[in-house]
C-alpha positions, 0 to 999 in steps of 0.5 A: 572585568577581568579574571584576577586583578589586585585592587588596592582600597584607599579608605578610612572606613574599614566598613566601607571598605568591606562594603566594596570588598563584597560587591566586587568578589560577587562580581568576580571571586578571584580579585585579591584586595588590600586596605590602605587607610592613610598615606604611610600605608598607601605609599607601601601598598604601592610598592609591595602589593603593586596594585591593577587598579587604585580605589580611593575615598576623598578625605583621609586623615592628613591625606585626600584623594587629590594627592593620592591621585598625584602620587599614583601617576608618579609611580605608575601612570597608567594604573586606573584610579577610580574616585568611591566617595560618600560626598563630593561636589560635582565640580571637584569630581571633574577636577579629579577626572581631568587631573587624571582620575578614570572615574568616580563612584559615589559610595550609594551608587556602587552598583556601577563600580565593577563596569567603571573598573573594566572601562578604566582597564579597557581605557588606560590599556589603550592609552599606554599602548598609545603612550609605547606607540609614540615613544617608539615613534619619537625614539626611532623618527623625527616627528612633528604635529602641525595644524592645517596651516601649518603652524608647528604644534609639537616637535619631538626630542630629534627635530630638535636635536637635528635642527638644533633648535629647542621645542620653545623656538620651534613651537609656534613657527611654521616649517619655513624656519628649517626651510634652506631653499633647496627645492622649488615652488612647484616641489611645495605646491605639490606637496601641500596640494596633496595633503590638503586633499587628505592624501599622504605625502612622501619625499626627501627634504634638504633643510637648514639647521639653526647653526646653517649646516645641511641636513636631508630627511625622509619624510612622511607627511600624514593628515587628520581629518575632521567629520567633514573629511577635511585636515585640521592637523598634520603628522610629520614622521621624518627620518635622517637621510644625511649620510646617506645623501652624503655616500649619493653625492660621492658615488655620483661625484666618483662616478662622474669622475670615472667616467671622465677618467675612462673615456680622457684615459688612454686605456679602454674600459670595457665592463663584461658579464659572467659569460664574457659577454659585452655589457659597456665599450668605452670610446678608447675601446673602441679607438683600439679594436675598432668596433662600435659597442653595437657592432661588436655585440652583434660580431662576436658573442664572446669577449674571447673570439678576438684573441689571437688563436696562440693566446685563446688557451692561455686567456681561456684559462686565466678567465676560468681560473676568474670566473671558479672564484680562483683570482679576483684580479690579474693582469695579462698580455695577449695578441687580439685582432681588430676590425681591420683584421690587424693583429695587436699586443695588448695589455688588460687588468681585470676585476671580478665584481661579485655579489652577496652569494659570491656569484660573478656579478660583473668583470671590469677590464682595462686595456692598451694596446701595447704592441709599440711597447712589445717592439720596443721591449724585443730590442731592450732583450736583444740589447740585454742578451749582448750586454749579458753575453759580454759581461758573461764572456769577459774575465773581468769584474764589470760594474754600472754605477747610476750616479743619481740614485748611487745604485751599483750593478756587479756582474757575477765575477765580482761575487767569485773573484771577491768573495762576497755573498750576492744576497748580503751584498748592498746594491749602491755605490757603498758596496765599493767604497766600503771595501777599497783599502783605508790608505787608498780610498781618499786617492781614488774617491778624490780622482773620480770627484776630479773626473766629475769636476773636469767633465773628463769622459774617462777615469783610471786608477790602480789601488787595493780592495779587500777580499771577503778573507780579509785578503788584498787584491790589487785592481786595476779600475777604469770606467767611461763617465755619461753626462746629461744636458746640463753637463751633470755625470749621470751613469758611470760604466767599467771594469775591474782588472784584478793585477794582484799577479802583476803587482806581486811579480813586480814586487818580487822581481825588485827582491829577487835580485840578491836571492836569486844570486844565492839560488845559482850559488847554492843548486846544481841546476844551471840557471839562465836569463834571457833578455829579450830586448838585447837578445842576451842569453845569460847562464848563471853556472851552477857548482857542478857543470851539466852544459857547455853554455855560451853567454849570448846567442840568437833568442829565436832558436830557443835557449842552449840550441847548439847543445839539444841532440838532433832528435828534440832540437826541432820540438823543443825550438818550436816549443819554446817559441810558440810559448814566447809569443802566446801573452798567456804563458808563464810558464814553459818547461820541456824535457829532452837530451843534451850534449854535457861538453863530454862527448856525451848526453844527459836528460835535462828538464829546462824550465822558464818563467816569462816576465811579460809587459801590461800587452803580454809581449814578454820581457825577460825569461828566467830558466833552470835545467836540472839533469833527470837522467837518472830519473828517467832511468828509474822511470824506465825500469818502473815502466819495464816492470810494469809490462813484466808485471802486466805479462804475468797477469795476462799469462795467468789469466790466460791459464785460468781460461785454458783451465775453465776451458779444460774443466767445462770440456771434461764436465762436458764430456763426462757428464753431459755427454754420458747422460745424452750417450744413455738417453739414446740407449734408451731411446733404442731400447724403446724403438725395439721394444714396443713394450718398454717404449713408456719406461724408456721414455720416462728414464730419457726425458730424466737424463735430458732434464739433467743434462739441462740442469748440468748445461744451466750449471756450466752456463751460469759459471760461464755467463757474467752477471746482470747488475743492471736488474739486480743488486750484488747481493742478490746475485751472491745469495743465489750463486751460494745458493746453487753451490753451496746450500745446493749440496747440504751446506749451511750458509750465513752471508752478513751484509748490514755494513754494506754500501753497494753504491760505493762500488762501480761495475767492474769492482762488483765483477770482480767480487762475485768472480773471486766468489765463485772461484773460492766457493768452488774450491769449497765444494771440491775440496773443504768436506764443511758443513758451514760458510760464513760470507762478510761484505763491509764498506767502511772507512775507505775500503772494501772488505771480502771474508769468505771462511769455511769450516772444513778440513784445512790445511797446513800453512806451510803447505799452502800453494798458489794454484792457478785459482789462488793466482786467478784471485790475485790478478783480478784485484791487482786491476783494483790495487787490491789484496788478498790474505789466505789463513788456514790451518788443519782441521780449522778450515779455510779463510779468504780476506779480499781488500780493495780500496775505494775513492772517497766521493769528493762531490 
């Protein structure tokens, strides 16, 4: 028994029930009891105390054993109830036992009580665990119990749900009533031979539902076998395999269907593994490259020994890039060779097929041998590149409309001449249309429609269209119509000729008529026509006479001939006819001297308008001369102005040289050459005195030091500086440096409104020149502790402060020195300027302006 159990005791006997009580808790002091003595506090016992194991008197006040028996399996089936009665017939002791009861004990043979309360324990705990056993079998299979001849005895919840029919048409029936014809005599011989000789069956049926649709099961057929070893009764544990015969069916079905697509389809179909090499060579594979499966296994060990060696290491890292896990698919073009060592174009779509891991499992390729395709794309590119050319090279807006789709193709000078955005413009024949002007567009929409209806091959229209401003462009449009074999208009290819010139001039020309009268009444130009299909050569006379014009004359010697001075009558002839016979001239001007009638020459500028036909041959000319004598009079004082300015400049900058020149001999001279003059004193001193040689030599090794240093000084006024490994700034701070700080001076250069790059080379030379002129000055002549530099690039110019706090001078007083003049030509070249302010005892202040060009990038 064991160790604690809860027992409760139906008796209505509290002696009886003590008497059983004591006998158990001798057997086993740890069992916990309960007494119930009618069915009020039985039923509560059941539920509150919850009882291992039921023991039960038979009669009871209103209440017996039977009932009692009934009511614990309704509330819990496998708890042991063990009839303990003084008196019961051995007939109803077998009616409890077979309504359930595990036992009966009677109340003067209790000594077998504790071994019937561990047998029912032992009993029943079997049973449920038979009990969870076939509840799970029933939940999770399709189960059936047949006897050896196969009649079925029982079949669970899902036969009958997966066959459709209930428990009652089933029981009774062998398995022929699901049986749908499927699977041959020798497939049930064999089965039934196996399990008749005790063996377990397995295998798949296709049976039939009562409602006639298919279904598959998995199924185990188990015999029980009888002391003789023979079956008398047979468990059937099935499971559903339908869907999953169902995805076998598609998958044979695709596959079938596949492979009748891979060997019907152009495309070869090839299957490799994770190291390139073949595993399946279709039959069109084959018809490609010309190797069988087996030959080319035994050819090659890779799929890539046949590509062309100029494709190898674009495909090798197109496979790497597959095979790391970079792509699972890709299409590629390629050269390869075949069998009989010809080289092809193919084309190849790969799949990577990978397993659970990630890991290559398989790569799928399909491939056509494209080399007709390739030819054939090479002279579609030659084609394209001359159309692409052509439209590139012509002035005009080229246009193809497919006429099926109402797709509309622009070139590029339809988005610069009209104004539109190339991304926002639509691509069908609305892009046109939407845009031609509302008073024009039935006219030309309807004189297309009547090309179509006509099967004219060509159309023509002049109308407005509507710029991207708002504007009006006038065109001249004309496109070449294409028909189909049924004679229907498919495509439509043209140009557009913006005429908004042409138009403008005509228009003008009819309004030019009146004004132009006013225009000859009112200059003093002389205004002529010229005619030139009557060689009419009309002068319009201005109120003051410039020329003696004739009315007519000969066109071909250029407009007034007999007037040009001998000096420009050729040029301005062939001038003016080089302009009439090139179309694309409108306007022809020269200037040159002429005869006023007088006796004497004026310059006159002569200019003409050409007025030209739709071919460019000119029609009319009309002209003006105006006299420019006196302007070019002043043109001539300005130039001599310039070259005498230009003289000064020269002159100055040559005086500044001769000045360096004078100043660098006499440093030289003064400085450098005494030093070295000394330094051989030295020298000789220390030839002749042996003693005085260590001294001698520390004394000239000093003065050839200075001498050096007064060399870098002089070099480094002379040499220009380096722009290219150093900024001006820098090279400012350390020309201050050696000039200024060098002698005690205090320094402060402010740059932070500086912008470098606004200024070019020669601008920066200047600057750094002007400088070191002035900071020259500054050493030799101010007697100031400090210096103040400003550089500052803003609002369009650039700007050079230079102030120093030394002695000054007086205004009055001030002269321009070959150093002032120096400054001052080397900002002329920049149309710059220079102010000097100073006063005594103020010091001195230098302001250098320069403009700058704005960047118009």
């Amino acid at each position: 028994m064991e160790t604690h159990l809860k027992i409760l005791i139906l008796e209505d006997s509290i002696t009886d029930a003590e008497l059983i009580k004591r006998l158990l808790l001798k057997e086993n002091p740890q069992l916990e009891f309960h007494i119930a003595m009618d069915k009020s506090s039985f039923l509560d016992s059941l539920e509150k105390f919850v009882p291992d194991v039921v023991l039960s008197d038979h009669s009871l006040p209103s209440f017996d054993s039977a009932e009692a028996l009934k009511i614990t399996r309704q509330w819990q089936q496998h708890v042991p109830f063990i009839l303990v009665t003084g008196t019961v017939s051995e007939e109803y002791a077998a009616k409890m036992i077979k309504l359930g009861a595990d036992d009966y004990i009677l109340k003067d043979r209790m000594t077998r009580l504790s071994g019937a309360i561990h047998s029912a324990l032992q009993n029943r705990k079997a049973l449920k665990e038979v009990a969870d056993y076939k509840y799970a079998l029933d939940q999770s299979a399709i189960v059936a119990i047949t006897n050896q001849k196969g009649i079925i005895l029982y079949a669970n919840q899902n036969f009958c749900k997966i066959s459709m029919y209930n428990a009652n048409e089933l029981i009774g029936q062998d398995h022929r009533i699901i049986n749908s014809g499927y699977h041959p005599a020798a497939f049930i011989k064999n089965l039934w031979a196996t399990i008749a000789n005790g063996q377990i069956w397995r295998g798949e049926f296709r049976n039939l539902a009562k409602d006639g649709s298919i279904y598959w099961v998995d199924t185990f057929i188990i015999p029980f076998l009888n002391k003789m070893g023979k079956p008398y009764q047979y468990l059937s544990i099935r499971t559903d395999i339908t869907e999953k015969k169902k995805i076998e069916e598609a998958l044979r079905t695709a596959h079938d269907r596949l492979s009748f697509h891979i060997e019907q389809a152009p495309l070869g179909f090839i299957e490799w593994d994770a190291q390139i090499q073949l595993k399946y060579w279709s039959k069109h594979a084959e018809e490609i490259f010309g190797w069988t499966e087996n030959a080319f296994k035994k050819a090659f060990h890779s799929g890539l020994d046949i590509v062309d060696e100029p494709d190898l290491a674009y495909v090798k890292n197109i496979t790497d890039s597959m095979l790391q896990g970079e792509m699972d698919r890709n299409s590629i073009q390629c050269r390869c060779k075949t069998k009989s060592g010809k080289v092809i174009w193919t084309e190849w779509y790969n799949s990577v097929l990978r397993d659970a891991e990630g890991n290559v499992a398989t790569i799928l390729s399909l491939v056509q041998d494209i080399s007709e395709r390739k030819k054939a794309e090479e002279l579609i590119q030659i084609s394209n590149e001359r159309f692409e050319l052509v439209t590139s090279a012509t002035n005009d807006v080229i246009w193809d409309w497919d006429i099926k789709t109402n797709h509309l193709w622009w070139n590029s000078n339809y988005y610069s001449y009209f104004g539109y955005n190339e991304s926002q413009t639509a691509k069908d024949i609305s892009s046109w249309q939407d845009y031609v002007h509302p008073d024009d567009k039935e006219r030309v929409i309807s004189g297309i429609r009547a090309c179509f209806a006509e099967k004219r091959n060509s159309w023509r229209d002049e109308y407005r269209f509507i710029k991207a401003d708002g504007t009006e462009a006038f065109i001249l449009d004309y496109g070449n119509i294409l028909y189909d074999r049924e004679s229907q208009p498919y495509r439509m290819v043209g140009a557009m000729l913006d005429i908004s010139s042409r138009k403008k001039q005509e228009e003008e020309l009819e309004q030019s008529n009146e004004r132009f009268q006013y225009v000859t009444e009112a200059t003093s130009d002389v205004i002529w026509e010229l005619n030139f299909d009557t060689n009419i050569y009309t002068v319009y006379q201005s109120k003051d006479f410039i020329l003696n014009q004739s009315k007519t004359f000969d066109w071909e010697f250029g407009p007034g001939d007999q007037e040009i001075s001998d000096t420009y009558r050729e040029s301005v002839k062939t001038s003016f006819i080089k302009a009439v016979h090139d179309p694309l001239v409108k306007l022809w001007q020269e200037e040159y001297s002429a005869s006023n009638g007088h006796g004497s020459f004026v310059f006159v500028m002569n200019q003409a308008f050409f007025v030209r036909d739709k071919n460019g041959k000119p029609i009319k000319a009309f002209g003006a001369i105006a006299d420019i004598t006196e302007k070019r009079k002043l043109q001539d004082e300005l130039i001599k102005r310039q070259k005498e300015e230009q003289l000064k400049i020269t002159a100055t900058a040559i005086e500044a040289q001769e000045i360096e020149r004078n100043v660098i001999g006499q440093e030289l001279h003064d400085n450098v050459n005494q030093i070295l003059a000394g330094t051989v004193l030295f020298l000789s001193i220390a030839k002749n005195n042996p003693e005085k040689t260590a001294e001698c030599i520390h004394v000239s090794m000093q003065n050839i030091q200075s001498a050096i240093e007064q060399n870098r000084m002089i070099a480094h006024r002379l040499v220009g500086p380096d722009f290219l490994t150093s900024g001006l700034i820098e090279l400012l701070n350390l020309l201050c440096k050696n000039m200024i700080q060098a002698i005690g001076m205090d320094l402060k250069l402010d740059a932070n409104h500086f912008d470098e790059t606004l200024l070019t080379d020669g601008q920066k030379l200047t600057i750094y020149r002007i400088l070191q002129e002035q900071c020259s000055n500054i050493v030799k002549h101010s007697k100031a502790s400090l210096v103040q530099i400003a550089l500052d690039t803003e609002d369009d110019y650039f700007q050079l402060s230079i102030k120093d706090n030394g002695v000054g001078m007086d205004p009055e007083k001030v002269v321009e020195g070959i150093g002032i003049r120096n400054i001052k030509a080397r900002l002329s070249v920049f149309n710059g300027e220079a102010k000097f302010l100073s006063s005594v005892g103020n010091g001195f202040s230098l302001l250098v302006t320069i403009p700058l060009k704005k960047n118009t990038e």
